[in-house]
C-alpha positions in Angstrom: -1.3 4.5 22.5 0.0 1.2 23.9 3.7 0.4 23.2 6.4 -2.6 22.8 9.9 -2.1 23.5 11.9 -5.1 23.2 15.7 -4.8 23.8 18.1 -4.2 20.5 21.2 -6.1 21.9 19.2 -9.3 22.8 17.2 -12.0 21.5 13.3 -12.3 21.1 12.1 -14.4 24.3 8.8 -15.9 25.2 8.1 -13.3 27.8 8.5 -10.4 24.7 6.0 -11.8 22.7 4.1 -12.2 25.1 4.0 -8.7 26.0 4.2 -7.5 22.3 0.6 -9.9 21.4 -0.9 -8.8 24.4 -0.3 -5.3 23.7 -1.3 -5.5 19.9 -4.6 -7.1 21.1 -5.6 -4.9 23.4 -4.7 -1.7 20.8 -7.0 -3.2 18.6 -9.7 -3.5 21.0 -9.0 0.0 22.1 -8.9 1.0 18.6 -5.5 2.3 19.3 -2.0 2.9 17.9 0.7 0.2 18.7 4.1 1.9 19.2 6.9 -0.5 18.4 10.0 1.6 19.7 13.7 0.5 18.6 16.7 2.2 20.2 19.8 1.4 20.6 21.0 3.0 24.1 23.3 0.5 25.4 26.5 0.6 23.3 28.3 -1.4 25.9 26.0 -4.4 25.5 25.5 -4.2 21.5 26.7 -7.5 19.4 27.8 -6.5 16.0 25.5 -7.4 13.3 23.1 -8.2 15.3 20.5 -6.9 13.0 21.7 -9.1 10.5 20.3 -12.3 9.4 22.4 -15.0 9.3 
């Protein structure tokens, strides 16, 4: 199982999809699950409604 997880309390960069397409291609070739894992662990960091579009 291969896995992407990008930070909750920040922006999508470059270097995350990066990371996130390299990982689904290589799932795919493996014939493998892709794991996308979401948590929110750093209360101190989180912006409010971040989840939200604007």
């Amino acid at each position: 199982m291969l896995r992407f997880a990008p930070s909750p309390t920040g922006d999508m960069h470059i270097g995350n999809l990066r990371a996130a397409l390299l990982n689904f291609i290589t799932a795919k070739r493996l014939q493998r699950p892709l794991m996308v894992r979401i948590e929110d662990t750093d209360t101190a960091r989180n912006i409010p409604h971040k989840d939200k579009k604007s």
